[in-house]
MOPAC internal coordinates of N, CA, C and O (Angstrom, degrees):
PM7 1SCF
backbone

  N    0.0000 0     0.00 0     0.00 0    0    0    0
  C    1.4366 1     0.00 0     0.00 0    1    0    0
  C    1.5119 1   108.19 1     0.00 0    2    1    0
  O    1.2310 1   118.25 1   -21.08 1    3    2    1
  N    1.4229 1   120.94 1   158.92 1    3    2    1
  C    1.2736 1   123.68 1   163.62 1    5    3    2
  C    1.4836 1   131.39 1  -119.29 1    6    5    3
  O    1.2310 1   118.56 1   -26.73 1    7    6    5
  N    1.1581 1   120.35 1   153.27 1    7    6    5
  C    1.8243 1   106.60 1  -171.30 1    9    7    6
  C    1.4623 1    91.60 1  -167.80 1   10    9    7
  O    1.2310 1   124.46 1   -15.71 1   11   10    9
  N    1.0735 1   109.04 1   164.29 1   11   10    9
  C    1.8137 1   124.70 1  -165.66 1   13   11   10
  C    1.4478 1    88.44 1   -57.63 1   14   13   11
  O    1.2310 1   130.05 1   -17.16 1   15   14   13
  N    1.1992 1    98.23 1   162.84 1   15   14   13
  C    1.2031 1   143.55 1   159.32 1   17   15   14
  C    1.3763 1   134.14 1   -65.05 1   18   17   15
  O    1.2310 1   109.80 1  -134.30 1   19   18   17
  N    1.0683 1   136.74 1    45.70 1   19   18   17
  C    1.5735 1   145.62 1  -137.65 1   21   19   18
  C    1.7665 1   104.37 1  -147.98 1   22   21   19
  O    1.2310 1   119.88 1   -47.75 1   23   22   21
  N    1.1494 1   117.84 1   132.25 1   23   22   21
  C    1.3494 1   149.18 1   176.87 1   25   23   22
  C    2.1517 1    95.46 1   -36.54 1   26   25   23
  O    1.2310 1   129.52 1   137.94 1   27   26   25
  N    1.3069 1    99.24 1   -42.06 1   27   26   25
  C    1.3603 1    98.25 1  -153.86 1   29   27   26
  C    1.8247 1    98.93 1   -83.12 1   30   29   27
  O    1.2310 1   132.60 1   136.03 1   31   30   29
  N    1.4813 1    93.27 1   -43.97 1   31   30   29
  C    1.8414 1   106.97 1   173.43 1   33   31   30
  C    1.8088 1   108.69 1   -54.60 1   34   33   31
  O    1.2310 1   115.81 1   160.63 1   35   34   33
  N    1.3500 1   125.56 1   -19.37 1   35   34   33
  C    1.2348 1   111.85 1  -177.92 1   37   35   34
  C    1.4960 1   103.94 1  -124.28 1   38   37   35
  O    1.2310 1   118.30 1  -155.21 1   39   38   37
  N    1.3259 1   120.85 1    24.79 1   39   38   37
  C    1.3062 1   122.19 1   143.37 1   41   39   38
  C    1.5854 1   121.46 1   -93.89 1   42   41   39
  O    1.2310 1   131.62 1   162.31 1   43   42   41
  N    1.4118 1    95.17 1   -17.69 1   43   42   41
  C    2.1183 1   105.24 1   175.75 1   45   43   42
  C    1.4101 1    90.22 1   -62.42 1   46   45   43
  O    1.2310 1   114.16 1   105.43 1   47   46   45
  N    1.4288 1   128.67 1   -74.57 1   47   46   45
  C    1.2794 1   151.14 1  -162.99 1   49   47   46
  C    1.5453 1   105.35 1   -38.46 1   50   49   47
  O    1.2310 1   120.01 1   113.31 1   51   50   49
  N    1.5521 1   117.59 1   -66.69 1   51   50   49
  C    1.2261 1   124.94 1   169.63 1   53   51   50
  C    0.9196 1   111.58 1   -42.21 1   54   53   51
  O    1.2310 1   108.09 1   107.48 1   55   54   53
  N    1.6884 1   139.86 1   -72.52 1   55   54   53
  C    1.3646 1   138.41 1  -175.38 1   57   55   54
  C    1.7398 1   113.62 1   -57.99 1   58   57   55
  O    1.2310 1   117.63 1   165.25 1   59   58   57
  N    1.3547 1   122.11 1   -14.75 1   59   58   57
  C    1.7449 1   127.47 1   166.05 1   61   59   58
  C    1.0839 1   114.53 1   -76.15 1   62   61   59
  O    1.2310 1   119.00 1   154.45 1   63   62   61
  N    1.2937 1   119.51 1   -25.55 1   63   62   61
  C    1.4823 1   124.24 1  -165.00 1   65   63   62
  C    1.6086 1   116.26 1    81.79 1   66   65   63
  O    1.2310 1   122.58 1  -138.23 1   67   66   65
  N    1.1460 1   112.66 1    41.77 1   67   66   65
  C    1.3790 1   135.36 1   168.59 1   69   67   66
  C    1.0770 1   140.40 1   -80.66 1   70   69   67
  O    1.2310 1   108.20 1   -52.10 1   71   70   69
  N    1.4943 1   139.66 1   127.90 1   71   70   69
  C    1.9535 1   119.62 1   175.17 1   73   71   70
  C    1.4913 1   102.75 1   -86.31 1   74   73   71
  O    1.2310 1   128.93 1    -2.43 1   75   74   73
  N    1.3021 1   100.40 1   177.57 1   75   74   73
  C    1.5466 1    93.24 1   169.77 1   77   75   74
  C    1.6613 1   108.56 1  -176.94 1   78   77   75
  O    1.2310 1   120.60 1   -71.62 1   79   78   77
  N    1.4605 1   116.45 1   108.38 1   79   78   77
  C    1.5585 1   102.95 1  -157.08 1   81   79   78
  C    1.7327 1    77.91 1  -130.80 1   82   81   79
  O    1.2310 1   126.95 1   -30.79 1   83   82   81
  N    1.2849 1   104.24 1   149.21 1   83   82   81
  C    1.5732 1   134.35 1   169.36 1   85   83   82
  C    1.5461 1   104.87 1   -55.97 1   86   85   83
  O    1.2310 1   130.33 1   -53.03 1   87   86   85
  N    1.2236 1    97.68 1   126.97 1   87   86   85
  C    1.8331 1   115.33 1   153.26 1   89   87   86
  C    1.8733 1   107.47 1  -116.23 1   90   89   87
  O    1.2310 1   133.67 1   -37.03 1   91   90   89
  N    0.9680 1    91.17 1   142.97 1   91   90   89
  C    1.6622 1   118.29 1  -179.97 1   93   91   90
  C    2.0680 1    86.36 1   -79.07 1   94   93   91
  O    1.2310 1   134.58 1   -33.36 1   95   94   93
  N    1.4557 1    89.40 1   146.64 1   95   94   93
  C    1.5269 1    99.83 1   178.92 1   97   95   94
  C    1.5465 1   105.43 1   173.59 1   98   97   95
  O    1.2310 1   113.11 1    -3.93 1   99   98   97
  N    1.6756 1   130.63 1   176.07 1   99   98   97
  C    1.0516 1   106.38 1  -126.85 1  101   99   98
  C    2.1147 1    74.63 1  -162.92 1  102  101   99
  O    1.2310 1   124.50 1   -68.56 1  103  102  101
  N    1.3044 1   108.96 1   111.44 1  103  102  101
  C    1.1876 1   111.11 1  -168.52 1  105  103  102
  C    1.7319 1   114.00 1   -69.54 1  106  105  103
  O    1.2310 1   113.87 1    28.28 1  107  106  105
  N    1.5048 1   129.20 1  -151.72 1  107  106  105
  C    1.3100 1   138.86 1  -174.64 1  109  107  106
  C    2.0450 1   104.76 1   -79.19 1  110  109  107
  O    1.2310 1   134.65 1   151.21 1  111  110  109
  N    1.2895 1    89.27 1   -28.79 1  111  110  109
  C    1.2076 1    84.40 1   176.91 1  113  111  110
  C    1.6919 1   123.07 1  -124.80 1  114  113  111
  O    1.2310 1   138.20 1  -135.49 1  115  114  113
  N    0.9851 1    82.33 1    44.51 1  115  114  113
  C    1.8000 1   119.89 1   171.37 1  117  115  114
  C    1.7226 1   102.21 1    62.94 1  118  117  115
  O    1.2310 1   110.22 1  -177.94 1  119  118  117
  N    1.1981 1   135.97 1     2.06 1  119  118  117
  C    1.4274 1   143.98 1   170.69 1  121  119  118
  C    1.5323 1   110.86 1   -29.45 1  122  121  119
  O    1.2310 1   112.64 1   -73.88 1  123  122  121
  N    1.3454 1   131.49 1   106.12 1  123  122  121
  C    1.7187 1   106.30 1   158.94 1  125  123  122
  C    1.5459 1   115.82 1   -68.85 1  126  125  123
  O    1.2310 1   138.32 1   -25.97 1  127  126  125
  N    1.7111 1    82.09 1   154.03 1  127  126  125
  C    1.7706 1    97.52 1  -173.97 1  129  127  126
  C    1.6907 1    96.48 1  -163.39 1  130  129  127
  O    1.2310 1   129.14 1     1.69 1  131  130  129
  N    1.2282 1    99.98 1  -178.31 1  131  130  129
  C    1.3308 1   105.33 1   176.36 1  133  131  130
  C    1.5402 1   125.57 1  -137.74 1  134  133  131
  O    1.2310 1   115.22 1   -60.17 1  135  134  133
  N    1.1643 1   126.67 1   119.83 1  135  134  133
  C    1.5875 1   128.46 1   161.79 1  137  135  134
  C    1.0722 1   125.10 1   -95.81 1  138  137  135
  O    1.2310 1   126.40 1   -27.97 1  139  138  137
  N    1.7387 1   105.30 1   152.03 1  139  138  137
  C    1.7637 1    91.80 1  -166.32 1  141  139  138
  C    1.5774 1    92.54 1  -113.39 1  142  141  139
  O    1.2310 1   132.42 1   -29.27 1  143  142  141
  N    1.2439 1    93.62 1   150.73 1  143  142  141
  C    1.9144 1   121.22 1  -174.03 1  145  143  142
  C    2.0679 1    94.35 1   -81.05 1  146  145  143
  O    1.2310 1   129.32 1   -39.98 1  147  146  145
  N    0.9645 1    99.64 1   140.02 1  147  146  145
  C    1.5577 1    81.35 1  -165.01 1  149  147  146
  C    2.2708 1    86.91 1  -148.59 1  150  149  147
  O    1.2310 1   126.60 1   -52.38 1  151  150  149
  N    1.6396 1   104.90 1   127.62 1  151  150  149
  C    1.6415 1   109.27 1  -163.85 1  153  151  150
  C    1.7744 1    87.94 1  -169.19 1  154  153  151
  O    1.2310 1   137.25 1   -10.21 1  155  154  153
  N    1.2271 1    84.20 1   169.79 1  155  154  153
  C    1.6473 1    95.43 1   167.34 1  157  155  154
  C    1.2735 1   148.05 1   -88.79 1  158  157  155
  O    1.2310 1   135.74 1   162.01 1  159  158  157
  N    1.2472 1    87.15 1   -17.99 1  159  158  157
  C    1.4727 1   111.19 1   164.74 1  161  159  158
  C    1.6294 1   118.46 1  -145.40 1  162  161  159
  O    1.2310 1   121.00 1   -83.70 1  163  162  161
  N    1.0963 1   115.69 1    96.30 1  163  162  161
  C    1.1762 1   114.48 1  -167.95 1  165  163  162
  C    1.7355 1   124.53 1  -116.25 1  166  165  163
  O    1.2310 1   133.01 1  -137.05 1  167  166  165
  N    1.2896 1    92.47 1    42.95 1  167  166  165
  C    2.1041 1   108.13 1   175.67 1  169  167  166
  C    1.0833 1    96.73 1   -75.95 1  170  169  167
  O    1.2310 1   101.96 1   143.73 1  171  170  169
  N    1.4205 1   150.57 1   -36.27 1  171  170  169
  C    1.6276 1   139.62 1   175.73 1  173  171  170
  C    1.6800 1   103.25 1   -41.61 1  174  173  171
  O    1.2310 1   123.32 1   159.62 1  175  174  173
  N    1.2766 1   111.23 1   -20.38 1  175  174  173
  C    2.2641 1   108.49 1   175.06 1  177  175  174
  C    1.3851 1    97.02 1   -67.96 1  178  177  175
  O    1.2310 1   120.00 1   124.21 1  179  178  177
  N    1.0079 1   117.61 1   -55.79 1  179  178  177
  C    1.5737 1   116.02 1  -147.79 1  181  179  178
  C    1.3463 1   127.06 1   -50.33 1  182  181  179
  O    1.2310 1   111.44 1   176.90 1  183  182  181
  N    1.5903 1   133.72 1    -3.10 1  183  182  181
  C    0.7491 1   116.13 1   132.51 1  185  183  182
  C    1.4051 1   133.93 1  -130.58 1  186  185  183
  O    1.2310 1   126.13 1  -122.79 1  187  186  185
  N    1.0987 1   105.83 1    57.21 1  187  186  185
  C    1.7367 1   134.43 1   154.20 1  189  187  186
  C    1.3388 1   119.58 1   -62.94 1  190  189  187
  O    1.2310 1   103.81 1   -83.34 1  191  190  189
  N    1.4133 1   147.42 1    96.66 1  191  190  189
  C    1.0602 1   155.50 1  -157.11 1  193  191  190
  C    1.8288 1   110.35 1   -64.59 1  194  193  191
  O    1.2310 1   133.54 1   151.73 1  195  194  193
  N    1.4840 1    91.44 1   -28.27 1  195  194  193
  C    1.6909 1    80.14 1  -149.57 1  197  195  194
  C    2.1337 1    76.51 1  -107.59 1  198  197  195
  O    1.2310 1   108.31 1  -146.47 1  199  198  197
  N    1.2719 1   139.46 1    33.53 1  199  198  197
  C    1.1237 1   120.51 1   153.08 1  201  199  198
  C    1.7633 1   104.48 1  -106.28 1  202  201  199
  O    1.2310 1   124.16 1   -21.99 1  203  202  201
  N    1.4470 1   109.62 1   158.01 1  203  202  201
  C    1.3348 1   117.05 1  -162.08 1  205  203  202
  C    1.5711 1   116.69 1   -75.30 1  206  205  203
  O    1.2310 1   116.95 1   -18.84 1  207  206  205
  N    1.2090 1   123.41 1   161.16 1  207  206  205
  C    1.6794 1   114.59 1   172.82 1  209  207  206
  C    1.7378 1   123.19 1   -83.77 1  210  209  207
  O    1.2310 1   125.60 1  -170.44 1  211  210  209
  N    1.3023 1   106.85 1     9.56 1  211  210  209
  C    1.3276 1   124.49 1  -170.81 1  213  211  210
  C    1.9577 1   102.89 1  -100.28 1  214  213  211
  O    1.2310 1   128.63 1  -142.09 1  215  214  213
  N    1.5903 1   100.99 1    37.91 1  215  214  213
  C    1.5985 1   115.28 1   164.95 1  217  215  214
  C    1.5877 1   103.91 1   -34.00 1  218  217  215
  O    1.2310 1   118.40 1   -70.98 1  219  218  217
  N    1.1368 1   120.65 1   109.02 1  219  218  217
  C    1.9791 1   112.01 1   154.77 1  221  219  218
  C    1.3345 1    98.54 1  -116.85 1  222  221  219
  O    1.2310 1   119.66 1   -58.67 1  223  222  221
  N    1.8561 1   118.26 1   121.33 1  223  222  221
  C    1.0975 1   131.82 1   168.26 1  225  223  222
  C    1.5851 1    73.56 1  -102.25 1  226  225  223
  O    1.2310 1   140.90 1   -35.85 1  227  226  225
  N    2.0810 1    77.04 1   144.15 1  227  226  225
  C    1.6829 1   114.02 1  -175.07 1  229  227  226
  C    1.6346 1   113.10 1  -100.49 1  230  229  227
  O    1.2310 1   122.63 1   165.52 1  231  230  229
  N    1.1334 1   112.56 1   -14.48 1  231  230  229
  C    1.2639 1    93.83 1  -171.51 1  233  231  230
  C    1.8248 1    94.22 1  -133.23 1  234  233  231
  O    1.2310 1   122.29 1   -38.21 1  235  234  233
  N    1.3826 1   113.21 1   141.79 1  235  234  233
  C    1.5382 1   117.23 1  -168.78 1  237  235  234
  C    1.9255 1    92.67 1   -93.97 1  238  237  235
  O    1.2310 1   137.76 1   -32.99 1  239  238  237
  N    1.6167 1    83.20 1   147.01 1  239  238  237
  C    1.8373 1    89.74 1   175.95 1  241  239  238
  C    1.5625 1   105.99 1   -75.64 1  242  241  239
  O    1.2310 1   127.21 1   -32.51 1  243  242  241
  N    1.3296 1   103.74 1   147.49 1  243  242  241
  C    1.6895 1   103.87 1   168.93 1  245  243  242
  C    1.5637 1   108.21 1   112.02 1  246  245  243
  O    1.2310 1   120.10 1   180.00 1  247  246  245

């Protein structure tokens, strides 16, 4: 799923046990910004060109 980008949305995620890494994208009025793609396993990005290298997995193994 995807949902803004916000401090508070990737503390939900973290505390679910969620990843959640930024995609570049481009609002209604053509603005860049970014939303983060947010799943449980989410290595199917990695080599997707146009998501960012600033990966934050939310939840630590163990």
């Amino acid at each position: 799923m995807t949902y803004d980008n916000a401090d508070e949305v990737r503390g939900l995620a973290r505390k679910h046990g969620f990843m959640a890494k930024p995609i570049p994208m481009k609002n209604t009025h053509h603005a860049a910004m970014t939303e983060l793609v947010i799943g449980r396993d989410l290595a199917w990005m990695n080599g997707i060109d146009r998501v960012k290298l600033e990966t934050t997995k939310t939840r630590s193994d163990g």
